[in-house]
N, C-alpha and C positions, 0 to 999 in steps of 0.2 A: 504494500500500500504506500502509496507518493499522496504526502500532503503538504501543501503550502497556503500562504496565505496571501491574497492579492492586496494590491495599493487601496480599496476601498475601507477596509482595517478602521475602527473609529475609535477602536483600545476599549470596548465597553465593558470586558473582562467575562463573558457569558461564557466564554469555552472555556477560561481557564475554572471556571467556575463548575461546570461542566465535567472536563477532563483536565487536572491540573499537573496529572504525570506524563500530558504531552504538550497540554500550550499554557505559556507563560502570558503574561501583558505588561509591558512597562509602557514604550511612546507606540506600539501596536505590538500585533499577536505576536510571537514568537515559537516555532514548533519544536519539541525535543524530538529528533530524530530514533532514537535510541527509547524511547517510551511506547514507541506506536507498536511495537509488536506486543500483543496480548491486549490491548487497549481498544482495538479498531470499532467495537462496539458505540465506545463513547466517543474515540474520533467524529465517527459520522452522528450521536446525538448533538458534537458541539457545532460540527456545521452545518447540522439543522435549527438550532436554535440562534444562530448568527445572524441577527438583525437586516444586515447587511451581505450576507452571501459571499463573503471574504474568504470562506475556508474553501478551498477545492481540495478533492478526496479525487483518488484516481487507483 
């Protein structure tokens, strides 16, 4: 699974909120690469709940 997060990012912190053992927020999201395996469930909750459609999941 490839996640990143696109320039639309508003920092609202719902993913890390969400999944916090793979996205961080300081000035926008930030992904831990190394947390996505065994997590992917909540991957795709947190970019579902992303305001803004910033997380893309592939």
């Amino acid at each position: 699974m490839k996640v990143t997060v696109n320039d639309s990012c508003i920092a609202c912190g719902a993913c890390e909120s969400v999944c916090d053992a793979v996205f961080s927020v300081d000035d926008v999201a930030k992904v831990n690469e190394a947390g996505i395996s065994g997590n992917e469930d909540c991957v795709k909750e947190a970019a579902d709940c992303c305001p803004v459609n910033a997380i893309e999941v592939e």
